[in-house]
C-alpha positions in Angstrom: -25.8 17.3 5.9 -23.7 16.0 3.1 -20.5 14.0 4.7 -17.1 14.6 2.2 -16.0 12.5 -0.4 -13.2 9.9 0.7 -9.5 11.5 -0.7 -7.6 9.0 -2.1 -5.2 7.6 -0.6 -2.1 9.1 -2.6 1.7 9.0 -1.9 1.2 12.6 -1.1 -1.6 12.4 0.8 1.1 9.5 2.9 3.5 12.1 3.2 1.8 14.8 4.5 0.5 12.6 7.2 3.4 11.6 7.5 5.7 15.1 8.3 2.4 16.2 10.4 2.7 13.1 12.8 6.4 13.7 12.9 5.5 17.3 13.9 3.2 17.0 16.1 0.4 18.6 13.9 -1.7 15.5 12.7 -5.0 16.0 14.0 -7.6 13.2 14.8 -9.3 12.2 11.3 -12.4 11.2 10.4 -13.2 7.4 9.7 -13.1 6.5 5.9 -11.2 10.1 5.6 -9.2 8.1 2.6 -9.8 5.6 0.6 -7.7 3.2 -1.5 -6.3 4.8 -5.0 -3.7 2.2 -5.3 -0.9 -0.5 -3.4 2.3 1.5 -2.8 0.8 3.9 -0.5 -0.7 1.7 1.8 2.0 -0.8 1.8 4.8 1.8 2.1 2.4 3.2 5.6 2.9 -0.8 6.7 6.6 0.0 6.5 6.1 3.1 8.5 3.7 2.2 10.8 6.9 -0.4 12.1 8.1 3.0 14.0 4.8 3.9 15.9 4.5 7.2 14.0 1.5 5.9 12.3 -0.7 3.1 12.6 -0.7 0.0 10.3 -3.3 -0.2 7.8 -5.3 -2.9 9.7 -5.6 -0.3 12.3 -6.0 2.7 10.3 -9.6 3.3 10.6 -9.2 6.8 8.4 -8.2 4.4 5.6 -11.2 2.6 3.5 -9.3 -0.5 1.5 -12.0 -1.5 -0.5 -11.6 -4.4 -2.8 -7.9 -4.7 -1.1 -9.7 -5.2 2.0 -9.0 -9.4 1.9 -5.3 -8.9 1.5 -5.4 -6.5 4.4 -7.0 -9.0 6.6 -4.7 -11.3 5.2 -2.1 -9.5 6.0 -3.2 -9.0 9.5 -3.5 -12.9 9.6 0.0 -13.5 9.0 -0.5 -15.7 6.1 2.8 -16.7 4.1 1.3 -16.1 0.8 -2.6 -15.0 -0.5 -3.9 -14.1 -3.5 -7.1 -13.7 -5.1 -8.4 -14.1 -8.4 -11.6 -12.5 -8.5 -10.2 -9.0 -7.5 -6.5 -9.5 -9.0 -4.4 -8.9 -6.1 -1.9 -11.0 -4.0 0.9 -10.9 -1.9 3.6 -13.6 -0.9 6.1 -12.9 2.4 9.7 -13.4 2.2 12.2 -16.3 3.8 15.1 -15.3 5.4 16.9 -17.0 3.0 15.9 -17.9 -0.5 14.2 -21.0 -0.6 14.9 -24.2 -2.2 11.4 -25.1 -3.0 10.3 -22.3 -4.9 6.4 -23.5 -5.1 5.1 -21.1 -3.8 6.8 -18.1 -5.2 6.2 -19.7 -8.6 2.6 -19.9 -7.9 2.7 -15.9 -7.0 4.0 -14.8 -9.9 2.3 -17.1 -12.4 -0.9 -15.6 -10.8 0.6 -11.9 -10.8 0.8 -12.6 -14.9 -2.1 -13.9 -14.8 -3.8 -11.1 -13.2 -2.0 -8.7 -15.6 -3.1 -10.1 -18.5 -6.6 -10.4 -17.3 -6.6 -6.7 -17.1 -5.2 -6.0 -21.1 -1.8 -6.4 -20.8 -0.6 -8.4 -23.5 1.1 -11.8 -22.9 4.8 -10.8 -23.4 4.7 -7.6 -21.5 2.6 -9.3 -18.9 5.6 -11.6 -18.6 8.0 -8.8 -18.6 6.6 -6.7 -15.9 6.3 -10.0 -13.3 10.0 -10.7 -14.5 10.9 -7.7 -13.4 9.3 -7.9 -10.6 11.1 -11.3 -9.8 14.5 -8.9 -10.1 13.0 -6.4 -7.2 12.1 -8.9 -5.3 15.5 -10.7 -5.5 17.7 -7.9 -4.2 15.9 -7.8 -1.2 17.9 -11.7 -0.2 20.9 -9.8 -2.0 21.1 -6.8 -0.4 18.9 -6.1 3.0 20.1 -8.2 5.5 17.1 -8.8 6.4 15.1 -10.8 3.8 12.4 -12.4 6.3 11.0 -9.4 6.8 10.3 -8.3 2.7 6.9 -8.3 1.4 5.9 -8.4 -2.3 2.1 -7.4 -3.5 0.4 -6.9 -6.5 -2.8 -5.5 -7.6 -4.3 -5.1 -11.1 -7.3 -3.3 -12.1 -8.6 -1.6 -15.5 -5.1 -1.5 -18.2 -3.2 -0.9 -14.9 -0.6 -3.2 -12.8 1.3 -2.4 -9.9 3.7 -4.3 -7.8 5.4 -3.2 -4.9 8.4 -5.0 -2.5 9.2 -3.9 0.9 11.6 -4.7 3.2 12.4 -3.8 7.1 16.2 -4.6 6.4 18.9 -1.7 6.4 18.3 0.3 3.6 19.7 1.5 0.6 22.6 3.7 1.8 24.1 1.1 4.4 23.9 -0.9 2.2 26.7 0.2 -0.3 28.3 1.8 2.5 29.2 -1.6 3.5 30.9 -1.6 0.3 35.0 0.2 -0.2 33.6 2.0 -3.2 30.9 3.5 -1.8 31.9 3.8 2.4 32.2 7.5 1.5 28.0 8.1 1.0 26.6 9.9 3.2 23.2 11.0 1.6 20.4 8.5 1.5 19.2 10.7 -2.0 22.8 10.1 -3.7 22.4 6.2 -2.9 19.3 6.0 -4.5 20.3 7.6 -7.4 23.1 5.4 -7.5 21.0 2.6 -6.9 19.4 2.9 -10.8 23.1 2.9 -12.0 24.4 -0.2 -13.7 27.1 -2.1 -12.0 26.4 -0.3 -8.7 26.0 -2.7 -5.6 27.1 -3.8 -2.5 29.6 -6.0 -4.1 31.5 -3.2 -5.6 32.5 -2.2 -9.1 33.5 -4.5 -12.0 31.3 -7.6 -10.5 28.1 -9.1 -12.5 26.1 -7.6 -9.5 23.5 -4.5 -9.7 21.8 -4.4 -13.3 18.7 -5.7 -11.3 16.7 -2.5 -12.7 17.3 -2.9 -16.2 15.0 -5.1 -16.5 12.5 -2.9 -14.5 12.7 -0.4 -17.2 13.0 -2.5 -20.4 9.7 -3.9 -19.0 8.4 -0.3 -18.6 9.5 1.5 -21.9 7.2 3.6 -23.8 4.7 2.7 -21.4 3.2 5.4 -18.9 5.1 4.2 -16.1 5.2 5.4 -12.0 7.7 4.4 -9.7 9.0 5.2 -6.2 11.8 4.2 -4.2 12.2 4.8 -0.6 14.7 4.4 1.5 16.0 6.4 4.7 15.0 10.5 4.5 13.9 10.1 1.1 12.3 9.3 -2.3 13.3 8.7 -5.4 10.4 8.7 -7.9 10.4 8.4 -12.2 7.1 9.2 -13.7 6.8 9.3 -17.7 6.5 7.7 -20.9 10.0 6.6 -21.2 11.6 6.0 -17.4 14.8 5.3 -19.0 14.9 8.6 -20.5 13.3 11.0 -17.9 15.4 12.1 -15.0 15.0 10.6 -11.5 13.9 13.0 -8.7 14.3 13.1 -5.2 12.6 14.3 -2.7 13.2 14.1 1.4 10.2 12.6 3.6 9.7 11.2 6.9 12.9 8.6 7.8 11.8 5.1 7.0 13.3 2.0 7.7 14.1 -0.4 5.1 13.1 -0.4 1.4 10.2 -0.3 -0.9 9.9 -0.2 -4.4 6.3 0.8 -6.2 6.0 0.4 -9.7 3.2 1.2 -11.7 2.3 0.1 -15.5 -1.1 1.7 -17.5 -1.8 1.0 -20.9 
C-alpha cells in the first residue's frame, strides 16, 4: 500500500486548518501529512498556535520541517539568536527595547546577506533585500508594544530568499487607532492597506514616520515577489513582478494576534 505524498505546507493549506479548527471540523491528521514549502507558513502557525487553536510547530507532528528542522529545535530551545550556514537559514529574537549593543543583530543580518548571495542573488540586491528587512524588523520596537516578543527568520534556497518578522504585540489596527487620525478604523483589512501608504503611522500625518515599506518594495521591483501581511481577521497579500504596481488584496482568515510580515524574492 502506497502512503500519500506530504502536501506542502502552503499559506493556504495554514488557513484551511486554520478556519476548520476554528469550526470544529479539523479532523486528526496523519503524521508527516505536510511538509515544509517555505518560512512564513510555519512561522505565521508559531503566531497562531499562541491562542491554543493549533499547535506550535515543535509539536505539530503533521508537519515535516526538513532542513528547517535545526531552527525549529532552536526555536523550541529558546535560543536568542541561531543561524546556520550550511542550510542558509537563521533567526534572531527581539529585545523589548532596541538594544545598544547591536552585535548580534549585525551578525544576523550580515549572515542573512550572506546566505542570499550564496543562493544567486547578486551583491547589491542581496544588500537591499536584508535592508529591507532591517526596516520590517524596526517597526516592530516602533509600533507593537510589545517588541520582546517579535521574531525575525530567514531562509534561502535555490534563486529564492525569504524573510519573515512576527510579533505577539497589538496589531496593526490598534495600532493607528491609538493615533487622532486614524481612532476612526474599524476594519483590520482597511489598516493594512493603510499600512503600505506612505506617511501613515501611529504618529500621525505630516511626521518623518511610516515610509518603512518603501524600501521593502524598491528592494522587490521587477523581481517575482510574494508577500503577506497579517494582522487581526485578515491578510493582506502582493504577489507579482512589480509589487509597487500590482494592487494589494485582502482576504479575512482566522483572528491572529500580533503581526507578521512574509516576504519572498525569486530570481
Amino acid at each position: 500500500m502506497n502512503l500519500p505524498e506530504p502536501a506542502p505546507f502552503t499559506f493556504a493549506a495554514l488557513d484551511g486548518l486554520c478556519f476548520a479548527a476554528a469550526r470544529d471540523r479539523l479532523k486528526p491528521l496523519a503524521d508527516g501529512a505536510f511538509r515544509l514549502h517555505a518560512l512564513g507558513p510555519v512561522l505565521e502557525l508559531a503566531r497562531l498556535s499562541t491562542s491554543g487553536l493549533l499547535p506550535p510547530p515543535s509539536r505539530a507532528n503533521w508537519l515535516a520541517l526538513d532542513d528547517a528542522a535545526g531552527l525549529g529545535n532552536a526555536l523550541g530551545e529558546g535560543r536568542t539568536i541561531w543561524t546556520c550556514r550550511e542550510r542558509h537559514l537563521g533567526f534572531l529574537r527581539m529585545r523589548p527595547i532596541q538594544p545598544d549593543d547591536e552585535t548580534e543583530e549585525n551578525t544576523f543580518k550580515l549572515e542573512a546577506q550572506r546566505a542570499a548571495h550564496t543562493v544567486g542573488f547578486p551583491r547589491k540586491l542581496a544588500a537591499q533585500l536584508v535592508g529591507a528587512f532591517e526596516e520590517i524588523q524596526g517597526n516592530v520596537y516602533d509600533h507593537s508594544g510589545a517588541s520582546g516578543s517579535g521574531l525575525a527568520a530567514y531562509r534561502a534556497t535555490a534563486r529564492r530568499f525569504e524573510f519573515v518578522v512576527s510579533d505577539g504585540g497589538r496589531g496593526v489596527l490598534p495600532s493607528l487607532q491609538s493615533c487622532a487620525d486614524y481612532a476612526h478604523l474599524t476594519d483590520h483589512a482597511e489598516a493594512l492597506r493603510l499600512m503600505l501608504m506612505d506617511g501613515v503611522s501611529r504618529y500621525g500625518k505630516g511626521t518623518s514616520h511610516g515610509a518603512g515599506f518603501r524600501p521593502l518594495f524598491g528592494g522587490l521591483a521587477n523581481r517575482k515577489g510574494e508577500l503577506r501581511f497579517r494582522s487581526g481577521d485578515h491578510a493582506l497579500t502582493i504577489d507579482g513582478v512589480n509589487p509597487g504596481t500590482i494592487p494589494a488584496k485582502t482576504a479575512e482568515k482566522v483572528l491572529i494576534s500580533g503581526f507578521v510580515a512574509s516576504v519572498v524574492c525569486a530570481l
